[in-house]
LOZA-968235 format. One line per field, with one value per residue (C-alpha): residue number from 1; residue in three letters; x, y, z. Coordinates in Angstrom, 2 decimals, always signed. Example, Ala and Ser with C-alpha at 12.3 -4.5 7.8 and 13.67 -1.06 7.14 Angstrom:
2
pos = c(1|2)
code = c(Ala|Ser)
X = c(+12.30|+13.67)
Y = c(-4.50|-1.06)
Z = c(+7.80|+7.14)
//
This chain:
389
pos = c(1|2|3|4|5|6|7|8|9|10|11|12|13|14|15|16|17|18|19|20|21|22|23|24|25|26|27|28|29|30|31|32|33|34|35|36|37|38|39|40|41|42|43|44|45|46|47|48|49|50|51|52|53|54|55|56|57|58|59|60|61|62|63|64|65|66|67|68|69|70|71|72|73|74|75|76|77|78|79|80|81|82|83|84|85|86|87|88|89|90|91|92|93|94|95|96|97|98|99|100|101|102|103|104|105|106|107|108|109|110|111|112|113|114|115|116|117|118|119|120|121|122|123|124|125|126|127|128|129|130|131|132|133|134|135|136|137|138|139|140|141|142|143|144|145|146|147|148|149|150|151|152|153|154|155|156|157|158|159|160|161|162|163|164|165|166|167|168|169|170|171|172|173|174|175|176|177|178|179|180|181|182|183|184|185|186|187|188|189|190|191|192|193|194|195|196|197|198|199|200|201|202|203|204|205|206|207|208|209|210|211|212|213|214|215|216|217|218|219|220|221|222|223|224|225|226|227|228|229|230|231|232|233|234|235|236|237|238|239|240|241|242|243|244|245|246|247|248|249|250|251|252|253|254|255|256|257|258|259|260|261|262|263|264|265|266|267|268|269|270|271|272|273|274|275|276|277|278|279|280|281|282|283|284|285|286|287|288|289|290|291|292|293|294|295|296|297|298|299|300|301|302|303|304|305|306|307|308|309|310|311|312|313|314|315|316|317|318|319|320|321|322|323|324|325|326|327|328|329|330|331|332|333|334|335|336|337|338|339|340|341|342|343|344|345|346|347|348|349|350|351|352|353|354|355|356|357|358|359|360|361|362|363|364|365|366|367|368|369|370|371|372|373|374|375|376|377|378|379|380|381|382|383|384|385|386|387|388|389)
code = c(Unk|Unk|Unk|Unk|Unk|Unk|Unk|Unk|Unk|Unk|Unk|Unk|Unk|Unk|Unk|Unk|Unk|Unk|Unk|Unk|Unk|Unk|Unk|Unk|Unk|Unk|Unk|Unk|Unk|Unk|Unk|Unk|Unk|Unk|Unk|Unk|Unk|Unk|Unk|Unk|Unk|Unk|Unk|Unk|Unk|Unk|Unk|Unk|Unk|Unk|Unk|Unk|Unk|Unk|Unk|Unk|Unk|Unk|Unk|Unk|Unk|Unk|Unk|Unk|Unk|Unk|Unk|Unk|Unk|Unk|Unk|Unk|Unk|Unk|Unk|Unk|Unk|Unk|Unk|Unk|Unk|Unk|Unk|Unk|Unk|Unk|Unk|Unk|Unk|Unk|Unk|Unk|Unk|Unk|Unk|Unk|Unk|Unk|Unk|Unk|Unk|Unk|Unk|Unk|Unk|Unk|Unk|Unk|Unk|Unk|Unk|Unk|Unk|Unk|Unk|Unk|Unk|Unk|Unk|Unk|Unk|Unk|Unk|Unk|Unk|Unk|Unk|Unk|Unk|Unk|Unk|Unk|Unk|Unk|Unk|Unk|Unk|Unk|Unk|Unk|Unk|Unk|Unk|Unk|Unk|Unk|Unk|Unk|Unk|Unk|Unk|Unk|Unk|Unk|Unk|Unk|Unk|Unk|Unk|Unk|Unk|Unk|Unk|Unk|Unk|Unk|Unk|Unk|Unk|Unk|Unk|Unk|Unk|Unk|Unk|Unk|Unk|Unk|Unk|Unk|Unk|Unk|Unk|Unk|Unk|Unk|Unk|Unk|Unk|Unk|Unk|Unk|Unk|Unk|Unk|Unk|Unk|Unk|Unk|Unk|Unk|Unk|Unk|Unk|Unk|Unk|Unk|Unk|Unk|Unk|Unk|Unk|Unk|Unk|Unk|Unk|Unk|Unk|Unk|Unk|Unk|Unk|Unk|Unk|Unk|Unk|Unk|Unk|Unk|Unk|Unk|Unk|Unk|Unk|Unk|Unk|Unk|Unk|Unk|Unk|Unk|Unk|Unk|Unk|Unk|Unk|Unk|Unk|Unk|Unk|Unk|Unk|Unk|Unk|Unk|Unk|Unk|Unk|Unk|Unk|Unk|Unk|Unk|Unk|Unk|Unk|Unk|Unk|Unk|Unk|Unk|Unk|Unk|Unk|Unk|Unk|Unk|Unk|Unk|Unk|Unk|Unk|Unk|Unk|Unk|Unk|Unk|Unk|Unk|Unk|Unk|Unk|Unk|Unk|Unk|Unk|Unk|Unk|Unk|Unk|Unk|Unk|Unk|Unk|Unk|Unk|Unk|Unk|Unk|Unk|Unk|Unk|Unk|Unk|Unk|Unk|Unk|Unk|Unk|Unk|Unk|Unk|Unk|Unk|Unk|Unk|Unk|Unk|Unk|Unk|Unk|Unk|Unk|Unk|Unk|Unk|Unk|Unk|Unk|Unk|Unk|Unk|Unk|Unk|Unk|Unk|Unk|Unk|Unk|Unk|Unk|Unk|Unk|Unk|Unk|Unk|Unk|Unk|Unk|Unk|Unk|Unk|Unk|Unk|Unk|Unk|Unk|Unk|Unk|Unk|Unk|Unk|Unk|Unk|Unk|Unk|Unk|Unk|Unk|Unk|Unk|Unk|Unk|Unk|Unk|Unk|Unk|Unk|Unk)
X = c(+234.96|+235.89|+236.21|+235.00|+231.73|+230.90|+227.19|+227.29|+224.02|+224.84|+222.35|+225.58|+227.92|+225.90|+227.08|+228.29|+226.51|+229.15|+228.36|+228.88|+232.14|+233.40|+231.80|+234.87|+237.48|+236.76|+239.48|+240.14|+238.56|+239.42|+236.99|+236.68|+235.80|+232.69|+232.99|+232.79|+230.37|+227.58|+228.57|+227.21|+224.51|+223.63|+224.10|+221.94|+218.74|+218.21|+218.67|+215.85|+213.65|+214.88|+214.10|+210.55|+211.59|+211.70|+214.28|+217.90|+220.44|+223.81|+226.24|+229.34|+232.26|+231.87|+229.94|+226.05|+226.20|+227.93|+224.06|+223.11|+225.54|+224.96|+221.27|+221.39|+224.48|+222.73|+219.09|+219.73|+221.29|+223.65|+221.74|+218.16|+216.04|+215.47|+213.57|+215.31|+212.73|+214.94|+213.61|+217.30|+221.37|+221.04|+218.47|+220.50|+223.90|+222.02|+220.77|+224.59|+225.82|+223.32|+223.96|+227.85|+227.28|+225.82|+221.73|+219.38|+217.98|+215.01|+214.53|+211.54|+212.91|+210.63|+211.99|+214.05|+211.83|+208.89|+208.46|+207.63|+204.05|+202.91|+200.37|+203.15|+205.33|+202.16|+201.77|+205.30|+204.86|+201.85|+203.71|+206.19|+203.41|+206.33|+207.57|+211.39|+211.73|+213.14|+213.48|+212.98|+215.52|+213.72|+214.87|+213.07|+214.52|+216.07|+219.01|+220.07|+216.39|+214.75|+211.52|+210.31|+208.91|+205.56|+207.63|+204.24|+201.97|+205.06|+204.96|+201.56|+202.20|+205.19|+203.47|+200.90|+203.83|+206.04|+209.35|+211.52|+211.16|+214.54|+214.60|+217.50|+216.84|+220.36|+218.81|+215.89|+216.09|+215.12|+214.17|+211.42|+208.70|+209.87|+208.17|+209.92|+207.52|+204.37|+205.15|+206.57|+209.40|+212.35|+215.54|+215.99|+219.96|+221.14|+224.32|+225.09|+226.29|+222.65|+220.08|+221.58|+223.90|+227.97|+230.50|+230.70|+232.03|+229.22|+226.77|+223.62|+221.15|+217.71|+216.28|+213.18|+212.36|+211.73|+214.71|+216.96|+215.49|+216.24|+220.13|+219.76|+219.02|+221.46|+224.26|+226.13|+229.83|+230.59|+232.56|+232.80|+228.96|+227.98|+225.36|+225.09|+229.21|+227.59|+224.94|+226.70|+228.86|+225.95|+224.93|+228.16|+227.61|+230.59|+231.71|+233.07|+236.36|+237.82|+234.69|+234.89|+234.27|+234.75|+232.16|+230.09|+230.45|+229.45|+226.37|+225.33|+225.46|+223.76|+220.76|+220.55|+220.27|+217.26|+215.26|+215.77|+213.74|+211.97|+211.69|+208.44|+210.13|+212.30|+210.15|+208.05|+211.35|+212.06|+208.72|+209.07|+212.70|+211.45|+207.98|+210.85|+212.97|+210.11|+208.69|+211.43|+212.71|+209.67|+209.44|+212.64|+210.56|+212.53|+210.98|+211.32|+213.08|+210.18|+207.23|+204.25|+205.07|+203.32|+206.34|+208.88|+211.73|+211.66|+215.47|+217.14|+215.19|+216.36|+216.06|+216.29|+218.70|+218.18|+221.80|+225.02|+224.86|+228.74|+229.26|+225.81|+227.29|+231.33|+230.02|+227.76|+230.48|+233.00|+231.15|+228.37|+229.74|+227.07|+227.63|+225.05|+225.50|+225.27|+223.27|+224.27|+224.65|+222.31|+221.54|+225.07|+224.31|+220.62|+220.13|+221.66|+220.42|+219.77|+220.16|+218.34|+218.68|+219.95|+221.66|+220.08|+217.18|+215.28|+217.56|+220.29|+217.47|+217.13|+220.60|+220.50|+218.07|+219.51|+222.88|+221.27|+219.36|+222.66|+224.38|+221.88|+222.14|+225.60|+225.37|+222.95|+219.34|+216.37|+215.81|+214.30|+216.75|+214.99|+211.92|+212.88|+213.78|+210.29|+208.57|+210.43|+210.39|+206.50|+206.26|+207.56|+205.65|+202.48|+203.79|+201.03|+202.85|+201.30|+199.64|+202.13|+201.02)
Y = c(+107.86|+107.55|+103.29|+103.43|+105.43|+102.51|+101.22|+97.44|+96.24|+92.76|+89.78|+88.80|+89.52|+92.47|+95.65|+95.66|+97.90|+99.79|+98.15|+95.13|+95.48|+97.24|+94.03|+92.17|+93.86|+92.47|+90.98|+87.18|+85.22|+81.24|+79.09|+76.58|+79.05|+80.17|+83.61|+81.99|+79.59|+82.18|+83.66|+80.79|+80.49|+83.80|+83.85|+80.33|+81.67|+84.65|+82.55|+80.41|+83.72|+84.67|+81.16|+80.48|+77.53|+75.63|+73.55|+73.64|+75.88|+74.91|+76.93|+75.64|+77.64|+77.81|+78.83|+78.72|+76.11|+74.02|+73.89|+71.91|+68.91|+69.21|+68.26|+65.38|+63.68|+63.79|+62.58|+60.45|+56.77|+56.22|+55.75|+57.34|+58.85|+62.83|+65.07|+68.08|+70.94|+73.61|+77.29|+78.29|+78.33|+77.61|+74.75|+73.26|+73.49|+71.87|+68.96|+68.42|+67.91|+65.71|+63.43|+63.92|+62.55|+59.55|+59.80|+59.08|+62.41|+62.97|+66.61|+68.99|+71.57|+75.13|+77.55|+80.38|+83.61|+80.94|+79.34|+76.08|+75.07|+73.09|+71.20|+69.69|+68.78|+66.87|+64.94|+64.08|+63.25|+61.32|+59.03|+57.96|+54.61|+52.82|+56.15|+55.89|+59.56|+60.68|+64.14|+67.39|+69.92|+73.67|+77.02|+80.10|+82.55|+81.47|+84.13|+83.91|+84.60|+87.11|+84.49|+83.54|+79.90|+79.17|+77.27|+76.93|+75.60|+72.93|+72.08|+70.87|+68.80|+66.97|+66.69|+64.23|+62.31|+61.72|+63.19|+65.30|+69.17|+70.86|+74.39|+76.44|+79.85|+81.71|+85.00|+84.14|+84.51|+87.46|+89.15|+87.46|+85.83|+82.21|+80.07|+77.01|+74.95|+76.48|+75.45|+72.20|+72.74|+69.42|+71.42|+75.13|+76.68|+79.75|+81.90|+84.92|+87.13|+88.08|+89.26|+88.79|+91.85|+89.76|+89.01|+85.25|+82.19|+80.64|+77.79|+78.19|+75.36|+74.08|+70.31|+69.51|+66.51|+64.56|+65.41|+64.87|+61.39|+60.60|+61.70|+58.60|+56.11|+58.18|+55.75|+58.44|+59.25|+62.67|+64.42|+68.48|+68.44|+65.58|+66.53|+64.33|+65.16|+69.75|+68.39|+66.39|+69.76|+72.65|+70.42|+71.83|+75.09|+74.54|+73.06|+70.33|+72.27|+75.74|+78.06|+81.61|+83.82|+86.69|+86.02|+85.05|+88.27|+90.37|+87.38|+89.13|+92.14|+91.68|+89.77|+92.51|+94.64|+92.96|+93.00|+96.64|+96.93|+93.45|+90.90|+91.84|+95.38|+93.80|+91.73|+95.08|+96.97|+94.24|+94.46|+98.45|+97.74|+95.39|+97.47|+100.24|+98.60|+96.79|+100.33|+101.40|+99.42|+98.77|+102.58|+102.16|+100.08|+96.93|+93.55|+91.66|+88.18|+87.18|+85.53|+86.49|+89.73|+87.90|+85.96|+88.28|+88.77|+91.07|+90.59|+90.76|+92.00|+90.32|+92.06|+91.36|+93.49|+95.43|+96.06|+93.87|+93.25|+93.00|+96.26|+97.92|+96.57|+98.17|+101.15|+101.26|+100.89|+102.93|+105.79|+106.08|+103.99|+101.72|+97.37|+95.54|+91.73|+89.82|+86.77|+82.91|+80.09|+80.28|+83.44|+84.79|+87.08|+87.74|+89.56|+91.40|+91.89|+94.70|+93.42|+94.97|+92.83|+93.06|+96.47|+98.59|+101.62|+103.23|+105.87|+102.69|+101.86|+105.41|+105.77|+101.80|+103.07|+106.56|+104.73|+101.69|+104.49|+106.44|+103.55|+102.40|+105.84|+105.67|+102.05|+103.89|+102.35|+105.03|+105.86|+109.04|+109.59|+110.06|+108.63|+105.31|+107.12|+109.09|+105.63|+104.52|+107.74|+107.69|+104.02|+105.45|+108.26|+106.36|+103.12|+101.75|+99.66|+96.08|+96.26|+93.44|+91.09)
Z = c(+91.97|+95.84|+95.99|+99.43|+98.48|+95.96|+96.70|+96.87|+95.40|+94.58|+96.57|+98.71|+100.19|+101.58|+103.01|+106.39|+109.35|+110.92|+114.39|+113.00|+111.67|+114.94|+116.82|+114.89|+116.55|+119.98|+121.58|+120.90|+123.70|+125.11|+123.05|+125.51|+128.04|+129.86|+128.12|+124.40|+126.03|+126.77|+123.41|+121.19|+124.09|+123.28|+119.08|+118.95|+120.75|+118.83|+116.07|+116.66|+116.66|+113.24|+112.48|+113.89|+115.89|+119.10|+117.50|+118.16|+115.36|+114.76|+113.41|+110.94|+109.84|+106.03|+103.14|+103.25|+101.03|+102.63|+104.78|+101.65|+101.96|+106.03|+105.27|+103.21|+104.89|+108.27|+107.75|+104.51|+103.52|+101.06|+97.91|+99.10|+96.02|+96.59|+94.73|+94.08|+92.48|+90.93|+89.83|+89.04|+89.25|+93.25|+92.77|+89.83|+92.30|+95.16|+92.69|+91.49|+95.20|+95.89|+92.77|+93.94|+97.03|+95.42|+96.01|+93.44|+91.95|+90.85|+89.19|+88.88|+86.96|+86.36|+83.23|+85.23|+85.81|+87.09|+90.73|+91.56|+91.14|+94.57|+92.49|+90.37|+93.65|+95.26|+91.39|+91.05|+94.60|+94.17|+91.80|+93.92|+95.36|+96.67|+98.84|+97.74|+97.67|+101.07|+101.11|+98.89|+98.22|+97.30|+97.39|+99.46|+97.44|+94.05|+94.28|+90.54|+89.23|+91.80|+92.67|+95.99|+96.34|+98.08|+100.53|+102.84|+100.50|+98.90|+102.91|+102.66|+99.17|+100.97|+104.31|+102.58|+101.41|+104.04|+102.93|+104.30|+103.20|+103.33|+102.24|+101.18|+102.84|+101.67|+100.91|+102.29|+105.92|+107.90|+104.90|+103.59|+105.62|+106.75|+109.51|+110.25|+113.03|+111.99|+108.16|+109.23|+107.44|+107.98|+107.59|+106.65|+106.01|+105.42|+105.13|+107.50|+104.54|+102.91|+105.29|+108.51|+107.49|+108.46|+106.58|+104.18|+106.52|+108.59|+107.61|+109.52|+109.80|+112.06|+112.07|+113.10|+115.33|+112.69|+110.60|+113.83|+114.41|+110.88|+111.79|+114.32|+111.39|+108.73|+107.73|+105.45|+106.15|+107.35|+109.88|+109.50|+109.13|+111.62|+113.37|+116.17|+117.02|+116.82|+119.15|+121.48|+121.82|+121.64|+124.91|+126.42|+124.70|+122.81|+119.36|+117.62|+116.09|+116.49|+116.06|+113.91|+117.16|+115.18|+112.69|+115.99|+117.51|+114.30|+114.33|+117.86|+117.21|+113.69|+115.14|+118.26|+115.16|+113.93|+117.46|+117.38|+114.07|+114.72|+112.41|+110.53|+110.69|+108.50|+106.60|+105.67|+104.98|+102.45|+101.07|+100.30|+98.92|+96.63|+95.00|+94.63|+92.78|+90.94|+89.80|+88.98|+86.69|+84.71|+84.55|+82.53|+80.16|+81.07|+81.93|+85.32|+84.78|+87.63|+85.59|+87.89|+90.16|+92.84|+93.64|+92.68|+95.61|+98.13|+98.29|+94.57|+91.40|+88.05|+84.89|+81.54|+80.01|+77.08|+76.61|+77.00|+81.02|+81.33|+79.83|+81.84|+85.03|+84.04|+83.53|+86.63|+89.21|+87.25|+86.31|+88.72|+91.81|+92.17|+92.03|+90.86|+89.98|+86.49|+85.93|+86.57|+84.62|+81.34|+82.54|+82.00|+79.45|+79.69|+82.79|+85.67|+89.01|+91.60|+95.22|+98.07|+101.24|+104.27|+105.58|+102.66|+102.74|+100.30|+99.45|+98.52|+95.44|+94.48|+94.00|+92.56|+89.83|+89.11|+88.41|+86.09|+84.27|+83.63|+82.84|+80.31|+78.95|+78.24|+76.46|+73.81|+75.46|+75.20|+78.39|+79.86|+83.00|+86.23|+85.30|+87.45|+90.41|+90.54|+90.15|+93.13|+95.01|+94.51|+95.98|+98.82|+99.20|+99.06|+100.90|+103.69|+105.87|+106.04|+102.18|+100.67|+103.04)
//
């Protein structure tokens, strides 16, 4: 099989548009210059429309996890009580950072395959009389388990408790509906290597007013992530430290991307991609890791496998050319995952499908080949824009 005709269908990194990749090749430019200046001028504002805010963005070089340690070292005090509500491997990582960086955790954990029940934020909530808990850490999109959070209705439980919401939005963002002021969401951070179609190496991450004027009071030691040092700078339209222009450049041309389909273009896209794969794979007679379909992903399906996921996924990208990714953590060995986010299409889950069928062919599971493919294929047919709203 042709390596370069391998279908990556893993929930990050995600492929590359073409146009993007060429935008990488521009020439290098003087970073303290009016050219990179109208650059990150340029990059931050469309930003805010992908985000749904009035606030300002910043933009780090690093991982998009690195957005998680960026929120709590700017808008908390050393030793501040957070609740961190975990659905999965990414909720669980988040809650070991903040422990590491010496807050007092408190954890709501939910059984992977479920998503976090409001009603059991607002009572944990509710018992916290003496209002020590500062802020709440919760995921969008749990990547490792393939469910979406209610992150607007968890807005209104914290809301009526005076914490901070901060809401990891990794693979998340422009994919699946998020609206940061009309939500009244604190802090929301993603990566630029999931939906927003670039390559891994750039922390992305919005405050809210309230969230910036607890930066004033924060007393935690930082210095990559300090936010008042990025803001003192974005006032210059320029950075703290050497920025990654070309990451910035493929950021351009990957957001002009998404005002040419529009963002609930996008959002509906996602929506098909994910009752595709959905179909599909329960027309393989397999069973969705997601508890309740309502709040299955638009942006990775996990499935339970029926066969050893190690040896499904091997024999997937050898054989039939087609990545998909293996579970996390507990999950390890339980599950493996079909990614369908940012620069994929509807034929990219056909051929998704057609390979996982063939694959679990090969590994000896009864399945009748094709019959995933025409699930999908049928979705398609009879897809009415706007109905998964």
């Amino acid at each position: 099989m042709l390596a370069e005709k391998s279908l990556l269908m893993i929930p990050g990194p995600t492929p590359i548009p073409p146009r993007v990749a060429a935008a990488m090749t521009r020439p290098m430019i003087n970073h303290r210059g009016e050219a990179f200046s109208a650059l990150l001028e340029e990059v931050t504002t469309k930003l805010k429309k992908v985000f749904r805010t009035e606030q300002p963005v910043y933009i780090f070089p690093g991982a998009g996890s690195g957005g998680w340690e960026a929120a709590l070292v700017n808008t908390l005090n050393p030793g501040d009580a957070v609740l961190s509500v975990s659905i999965g491997d990414f909720g669980d990582r988040w809650c070991r950072v903040a422990a590491k960086l010496g807050f007092h955790v408190e954890r709501l954990r939910f059984e992977p395959g479920q998503a976090a029940d409001p009603d059991r934020i607002a009572e944990k909530l509710a018992e916290d009389r003496e209002r020590r808990i500062k802020a709440v850490l919760i995921q969008h999109n749990e990547t490792s388990t393939g469910v979406t959070n209610d992150v607007r209705a968890i807005a209104r439980a914290v809301r009526s408790h005076g914490a901070l919401l901060m809401v990891d939005s990794v693979s998340g963002l422009g994919a699946l509906p998020l609206e940061m002021d009309a939500w009244d969401l604190d802090v929301v951070l993603t990566g630029a290597q999931k939906a927003l179609m670039c390559p891994p190496g750039l922390s992305i991450i919005a405050f809210s007013e309230r969230a910036r004027a607890a930066a004033e009071q924060s007393t935690m030691p930082r210095f990559y992530w300090d936010l008042k040092a990025a803001e003192s700078s974005r006032q210059k339209w320029q950075t703290p430290y050497t920025p990654a222009i070309s990451l910035l450049y493929a950021l351009r041309e990957a957001l002009q991307m998404l005002e040419e389909e529009t963002l609930e273009g996008a959002w509906e896209r996602h929506r098909l991609l994910g009752a595709m794969c959905r179909a599909g794979v329960q027309a393989m007679g397999l069973r969705l890791l997601a508890e309740d379909e309502r709040t299955a992903s638009n942006s990775v399906t996990a499935v339970v496998s029926p066969v050893d996921p190690k040896r499904l996924r091997k024999v997937a990208r050898e054989r039939f050319g087609v990545q998909l990714a293996g579970g996390q953590g507990e999950l390890a060995d339980r599950i493996f995952r079909i990614g369908h986010l940012g620069y994929v299409a509807p034929g990219d889950v056909l051929q998704a499908l057609a390979a996982t069928e063939m694959a679990l062919a090969v590994c000896g599971y009864d399945v009748q080949v094709g019959k995933a493919v025409a699930a999908a294929q049928e979705v398609w047919l009879r897809w009415d824009p706007g109905q998964g709203r």
